[in-house]
C-alpha positions in Angstrom: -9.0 -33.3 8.1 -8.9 -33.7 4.4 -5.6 -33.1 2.4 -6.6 -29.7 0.9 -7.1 -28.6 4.6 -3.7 -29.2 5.6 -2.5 -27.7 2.6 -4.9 -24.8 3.2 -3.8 -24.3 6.7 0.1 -24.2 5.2 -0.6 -21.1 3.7 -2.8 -19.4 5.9 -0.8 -19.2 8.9 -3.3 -19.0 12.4 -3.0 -15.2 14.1 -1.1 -16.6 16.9 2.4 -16.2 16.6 2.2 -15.3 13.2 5.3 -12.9 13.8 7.1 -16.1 15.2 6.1 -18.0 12.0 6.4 -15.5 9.4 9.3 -12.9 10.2 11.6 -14.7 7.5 9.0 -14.2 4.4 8.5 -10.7 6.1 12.2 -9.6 5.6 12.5 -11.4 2.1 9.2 -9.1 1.2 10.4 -5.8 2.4 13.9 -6.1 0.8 12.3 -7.4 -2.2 10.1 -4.4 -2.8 12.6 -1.7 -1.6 15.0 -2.9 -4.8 12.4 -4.9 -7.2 10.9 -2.8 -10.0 9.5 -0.2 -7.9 12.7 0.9 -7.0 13.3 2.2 -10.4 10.7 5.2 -10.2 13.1 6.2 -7.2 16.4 6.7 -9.1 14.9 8.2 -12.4 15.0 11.5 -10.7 18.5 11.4 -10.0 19.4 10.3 -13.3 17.6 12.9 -15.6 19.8 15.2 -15.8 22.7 13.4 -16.7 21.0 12.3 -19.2 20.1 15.1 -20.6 23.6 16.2 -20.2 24.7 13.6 -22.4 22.2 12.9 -24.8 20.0 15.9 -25.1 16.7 14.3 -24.6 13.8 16.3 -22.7 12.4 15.6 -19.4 9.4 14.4 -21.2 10.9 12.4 -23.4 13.0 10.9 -20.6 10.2 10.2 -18.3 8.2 8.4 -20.8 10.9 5.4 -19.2 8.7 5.4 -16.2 5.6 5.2 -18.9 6.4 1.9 -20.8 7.7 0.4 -17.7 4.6 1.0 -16.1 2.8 -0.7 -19.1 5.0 -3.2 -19.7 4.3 -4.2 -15.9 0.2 -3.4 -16.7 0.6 -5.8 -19.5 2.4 -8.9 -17.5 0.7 -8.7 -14.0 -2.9 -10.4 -14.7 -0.4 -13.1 -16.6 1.9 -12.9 -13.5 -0.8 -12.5 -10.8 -2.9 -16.2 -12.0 1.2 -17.4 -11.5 1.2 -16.1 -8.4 -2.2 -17.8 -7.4 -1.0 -21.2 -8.9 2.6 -21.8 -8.7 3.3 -20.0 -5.4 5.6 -16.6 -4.7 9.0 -18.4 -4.7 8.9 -20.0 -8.1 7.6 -16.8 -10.1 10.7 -15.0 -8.1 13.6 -17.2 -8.7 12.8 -16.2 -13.0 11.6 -13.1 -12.4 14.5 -11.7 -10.2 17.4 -12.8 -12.7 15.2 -11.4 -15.7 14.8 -7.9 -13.9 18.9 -7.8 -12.8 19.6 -8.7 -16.8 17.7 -5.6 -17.6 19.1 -3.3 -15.7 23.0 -4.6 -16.7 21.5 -3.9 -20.6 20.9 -0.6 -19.7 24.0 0.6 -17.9 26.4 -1.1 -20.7 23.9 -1.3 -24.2 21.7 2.3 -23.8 22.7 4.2 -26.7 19.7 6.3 -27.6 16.0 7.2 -26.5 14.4 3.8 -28.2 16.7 1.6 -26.5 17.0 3.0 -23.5 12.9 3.3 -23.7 12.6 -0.2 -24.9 14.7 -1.9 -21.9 12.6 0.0 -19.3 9.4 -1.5 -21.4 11.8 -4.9 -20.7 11.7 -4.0 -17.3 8.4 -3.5 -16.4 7.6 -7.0 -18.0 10.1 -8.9 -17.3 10.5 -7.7 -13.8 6.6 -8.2 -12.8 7.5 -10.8 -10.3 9.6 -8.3 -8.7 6.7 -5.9 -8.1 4.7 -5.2 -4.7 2.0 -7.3 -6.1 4.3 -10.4 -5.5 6.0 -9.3 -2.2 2.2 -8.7 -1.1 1.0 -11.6 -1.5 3.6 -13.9 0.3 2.2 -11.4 3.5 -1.3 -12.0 2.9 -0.4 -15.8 3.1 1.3 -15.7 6.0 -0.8 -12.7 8.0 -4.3 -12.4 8.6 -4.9 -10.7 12.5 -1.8 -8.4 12.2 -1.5 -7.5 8.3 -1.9 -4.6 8.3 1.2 -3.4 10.0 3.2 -7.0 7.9 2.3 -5.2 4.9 3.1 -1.9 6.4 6.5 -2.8 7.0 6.7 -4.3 3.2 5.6 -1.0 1.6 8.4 0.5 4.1 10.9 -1.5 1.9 10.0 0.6 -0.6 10.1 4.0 1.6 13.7 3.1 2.9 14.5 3.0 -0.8 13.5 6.0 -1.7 14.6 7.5 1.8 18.1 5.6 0.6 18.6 5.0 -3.2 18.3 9.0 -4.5 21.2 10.1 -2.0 23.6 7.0 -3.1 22.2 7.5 -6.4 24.1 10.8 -6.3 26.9 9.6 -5.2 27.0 7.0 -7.5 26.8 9.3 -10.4 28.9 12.2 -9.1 32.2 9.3 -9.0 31.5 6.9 -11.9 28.3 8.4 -14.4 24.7 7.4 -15.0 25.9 3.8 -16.3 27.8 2.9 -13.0 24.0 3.9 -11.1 22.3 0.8 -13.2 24.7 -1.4 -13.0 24.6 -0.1 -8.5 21.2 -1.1 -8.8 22.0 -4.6 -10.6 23.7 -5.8 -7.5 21.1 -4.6 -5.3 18.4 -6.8 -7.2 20.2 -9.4 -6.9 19.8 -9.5 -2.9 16.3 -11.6 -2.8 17.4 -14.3 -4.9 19.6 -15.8 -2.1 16.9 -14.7 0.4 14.1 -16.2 -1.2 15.6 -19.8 -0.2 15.5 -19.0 3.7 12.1 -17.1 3.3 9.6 -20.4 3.9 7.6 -19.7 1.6 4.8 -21.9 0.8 5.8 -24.8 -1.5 4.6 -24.2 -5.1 3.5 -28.0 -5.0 1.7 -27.1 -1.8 0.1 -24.3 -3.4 -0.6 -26.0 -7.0 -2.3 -28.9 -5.0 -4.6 -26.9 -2.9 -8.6 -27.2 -4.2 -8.8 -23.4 -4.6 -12.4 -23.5 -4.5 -12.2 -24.2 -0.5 -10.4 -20.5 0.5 -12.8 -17.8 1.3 -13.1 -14.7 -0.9 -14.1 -13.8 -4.6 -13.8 -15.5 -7.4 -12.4 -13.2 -10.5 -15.2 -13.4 -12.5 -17.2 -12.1 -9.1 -15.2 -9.8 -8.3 -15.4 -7.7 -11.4 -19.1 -7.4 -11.8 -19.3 -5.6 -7.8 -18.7 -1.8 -7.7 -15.6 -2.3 -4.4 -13.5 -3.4 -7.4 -14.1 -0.9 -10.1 -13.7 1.8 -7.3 -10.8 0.4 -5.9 -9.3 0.8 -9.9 -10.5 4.6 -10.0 -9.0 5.7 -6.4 -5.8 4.0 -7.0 -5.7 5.2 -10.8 -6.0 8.8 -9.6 -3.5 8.1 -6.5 -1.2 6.7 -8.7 -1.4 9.6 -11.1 -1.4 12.4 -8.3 1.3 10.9 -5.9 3.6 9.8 -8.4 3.7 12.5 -10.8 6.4 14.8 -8.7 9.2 11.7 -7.5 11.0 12.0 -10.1 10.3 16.0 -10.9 11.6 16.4 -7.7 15.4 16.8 -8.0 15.3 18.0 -11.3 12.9 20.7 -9.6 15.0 22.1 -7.3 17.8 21.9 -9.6 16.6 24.3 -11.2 16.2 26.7 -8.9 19.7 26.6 -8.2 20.0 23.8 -5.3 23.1 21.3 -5.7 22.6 18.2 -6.6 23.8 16.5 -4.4 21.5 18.5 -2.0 18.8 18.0 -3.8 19.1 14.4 -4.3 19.0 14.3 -0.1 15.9 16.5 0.0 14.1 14.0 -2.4 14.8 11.2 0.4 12.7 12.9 2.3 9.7 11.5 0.3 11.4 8.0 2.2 11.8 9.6 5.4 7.9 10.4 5.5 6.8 6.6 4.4 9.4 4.8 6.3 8.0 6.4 9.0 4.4 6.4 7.7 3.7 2.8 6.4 4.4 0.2 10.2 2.5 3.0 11.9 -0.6 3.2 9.2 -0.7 -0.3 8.6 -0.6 -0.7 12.7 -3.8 1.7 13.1 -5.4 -0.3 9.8 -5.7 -3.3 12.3 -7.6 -1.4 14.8 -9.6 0.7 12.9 -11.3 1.5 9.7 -8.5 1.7 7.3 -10.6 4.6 5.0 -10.6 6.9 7.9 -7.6 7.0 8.6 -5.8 7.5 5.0 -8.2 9.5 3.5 -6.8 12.5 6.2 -3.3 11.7 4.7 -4.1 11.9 1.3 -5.6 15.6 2.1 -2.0 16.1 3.8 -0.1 14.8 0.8 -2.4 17.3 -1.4 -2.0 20.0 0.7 2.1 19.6 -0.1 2.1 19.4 -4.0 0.0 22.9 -3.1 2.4 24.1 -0.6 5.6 23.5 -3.4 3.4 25.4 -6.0 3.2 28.4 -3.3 6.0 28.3 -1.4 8.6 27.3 -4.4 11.6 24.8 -3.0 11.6 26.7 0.8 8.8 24.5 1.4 10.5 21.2 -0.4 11.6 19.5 3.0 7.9 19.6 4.5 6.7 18.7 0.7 8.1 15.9 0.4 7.0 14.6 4.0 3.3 15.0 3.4 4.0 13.6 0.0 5.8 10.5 1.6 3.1 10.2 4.3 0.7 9.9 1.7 2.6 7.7 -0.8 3.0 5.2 2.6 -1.3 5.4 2.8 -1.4 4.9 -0.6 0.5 1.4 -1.0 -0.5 0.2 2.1 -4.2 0.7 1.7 -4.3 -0.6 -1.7 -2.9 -4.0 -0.5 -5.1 -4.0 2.5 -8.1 -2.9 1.1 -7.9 -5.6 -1.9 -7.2 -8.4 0.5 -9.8 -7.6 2.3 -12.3 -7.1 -0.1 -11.6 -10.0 -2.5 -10.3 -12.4 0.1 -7.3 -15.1 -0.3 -9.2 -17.1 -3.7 -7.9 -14.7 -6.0 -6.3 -12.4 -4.7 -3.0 -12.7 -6.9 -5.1 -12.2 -10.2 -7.4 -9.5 -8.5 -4.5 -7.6 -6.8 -2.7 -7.8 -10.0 -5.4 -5.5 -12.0 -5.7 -3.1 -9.2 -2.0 -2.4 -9.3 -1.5 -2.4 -13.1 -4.2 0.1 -12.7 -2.0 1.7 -10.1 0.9 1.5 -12.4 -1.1 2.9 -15.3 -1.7 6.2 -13.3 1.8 6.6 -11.5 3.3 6.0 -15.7 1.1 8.9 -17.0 2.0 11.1 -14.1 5.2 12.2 -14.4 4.9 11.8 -18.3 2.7 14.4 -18.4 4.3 16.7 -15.7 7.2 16.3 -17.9 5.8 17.3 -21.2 3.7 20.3 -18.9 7.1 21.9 -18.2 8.8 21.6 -21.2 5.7 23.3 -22.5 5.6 25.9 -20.0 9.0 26.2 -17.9 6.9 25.4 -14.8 5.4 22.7 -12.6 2.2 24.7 -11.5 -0.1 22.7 -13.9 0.9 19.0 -12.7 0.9 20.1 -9.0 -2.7 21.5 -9.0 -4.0 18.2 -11.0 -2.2 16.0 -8.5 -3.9 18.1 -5.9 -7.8 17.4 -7.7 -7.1 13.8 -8.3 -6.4 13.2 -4.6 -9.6 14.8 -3.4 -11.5 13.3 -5.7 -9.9 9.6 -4.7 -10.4 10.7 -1.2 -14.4 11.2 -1.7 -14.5 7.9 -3.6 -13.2 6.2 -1.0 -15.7 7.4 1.5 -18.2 5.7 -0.5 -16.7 1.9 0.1 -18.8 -0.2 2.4 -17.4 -1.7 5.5 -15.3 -4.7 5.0 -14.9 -8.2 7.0 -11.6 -8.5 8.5 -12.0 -11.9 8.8 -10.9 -12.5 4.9 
């Protein structure tokens, strides 16, 4: 056995036992991505109008934050996905981790008007790449190939117990000590996989620096790009980005307005959590048995079928909203993770992933940016809720159009 197939089999752990083997990167992975960047489109909701309160900015104007976030994080993940390839998950996370909990300590104690408080979300998204899905992802993919699926299903259910979590403590936060005290909340939370990361076994960066990369199955980038499974993957996951995320953080702020508490309506927003924390183990479980289109493109109708059912119902129908919209926003991360490890394969998967989620990002930014500008134009949601509604059809028929994949990548 030659020394880059040791090395090799070091990161690509064999299917048996690969719970045994790889439960401690799995629990470093989902509490990463419940409080890395991603957490941040969570809280937004719960801090708009405070904001507003005190500084008299729009909705638009203050969800442009989730805008150059998202493309500060489009700009630094190709940069921070060939990292990821190289030097290994652990060493891009102990410097991206302290960067990202910086940030969010700037913005609690220095946010003084829109530009700042725009530029250190900009900071965030690009400082606070290595915090993003893309990285937490990938220490799965290393570690899971048989079961994946339902490891990166319990991953993207980080992120649902954060947003089933973080709005509701949010509140709280706010309602006792202000907007300021919620940043500096979510500081500390950061801060958790740093001291994880050093009991996660994660692969050695050495390890991973010294393997011949040219020996793992899969694409290669500059293969990759030219076939039409990547390009679609970058359209559906544009337009699921766009659709999915453009009402998380109208939500409260919705239903604030038509004269819920806040408090309250911070809780119903959790929902959105409720439905992926459910959603994502039990998806990415049925992605390992069976074709992994079928079964999200019926969620993604679901999750259409709520942003239609809040346009005609109005907030009575909020609770059951934001479950389809939670059961489709657990599809939608697990499915892009799966589908692009499948499709591209373990060579190059950090830089490959990387586009499809700044792509992702790209999407989930414009969103809520235009939702937000759409109601201070109009008073009303109704436009943003029937385009969320298109785009997720339209994803959904593009999907159908992928060829079968190999599960043996």
């Amino acid at each position: 056995m030659t020394q880059s197939q040791t090395l090799e089999d070091k990161v690509v752990v064999p299917p048996k036992g690969e719970f045994r083997r790889g439960w401690p990167t799995l629990v470093f992975s989902t509490i990463g991505a419940g409080v890395g960047l991603s957490a941040l489109g969570y809280i937004l909701g719960t801090l708009v109008v405070p904001l507003q309160e005190e500084f008299g900015w729009g909705r638009g104007e203050i969800n442009l934050a989730s805008l150059v976030s998202s493309l500060g994080l489009a700009a630094a993940l190709p940069f921070v996905g060939k990292l990821l390839d190289r030097f290994g998950v652990k060493r891009v996370a102990l410097i991206s981790i302290p960067l990202f909990v910086v940030v969010l300590t700037l913005l609690s104690v220095l946010t003084s008007s829109l530009m700042t408080f725009l530029a250190f979300y900009a900071m965030a998204g690009f400082l606070g790449a290595g915090t993003s899905a893309v990285t937490y992802s990938k220490a799965v993919v290393e570690k899971f190939n048989k079961n994946r699926g339902i490891a990166l299903g319990i991953v993207a259910g980080g992120l649902g117990t954060a947003g089933l979590l973080l709005p509701p403590l949010m509140g709280i936060v706010i309602a006792n000590g202000g907007w300021r005290a919620a940043y500096l909340t979510m500081a500390v939370l950061a801060a958790l996989p740093f001291v994880l990361v050093f009991f996660a076994r994660l692969s050695a960066p050495s390890a991973v620096v010294a393997i011949d990369r040219t020996t793992l199955p899969g694409l290669t980038l500059r293969t990759a790009v030219r076939r039409r499974e990547f390009w679609s993957l970058c359209v559906v996951f544009f337009l699921l980005g766009w659709a999915l995320l453009t009402m998380i953080p109208h939500f409260v702020p919705l239903l604030i307005d038509s004269g819920v508490d806040p408090v309250r309506a911070a809780f119903l927003s959790s929902l959105v959590g409720v439905g992926t924390v459910i959603a994502r183990p039990v998806i990415g479980w049925l992605f390992d048995r069976f074709n992994a289109i079928y079964i999200a493109v019926p969620l993604f109708a679901a999750a259409a079928l709520g942003c239609l059912l809040l346009l005609w119902a109005g907030p009575g129908a909020a609770p059951l909203t934001a479950l389809l919209i939670g059961i489709g926003f657990g599809a939608e991360i697990d499915l892009m993770s799966y589908l692009s490890s499948r499709y591209f394969g373990p060579r190059a998967f950090g830089a490959l992933y990387s586009i499809v989620y700044s792509v992702f990002m790209i999407g989930s930014a414009f969103g809520p940016v235009m939702a937000g500008f759409a109601f201070d134009a109009t008073g009303t949601y109704s436009i943003p809720l029937i385009v969320a509604a298109s785009m997720m059809a339209v994803a959904a028929v593009v999907l159908l159009t992928l060829p079968r994949f190999s599960k043996d990548s």
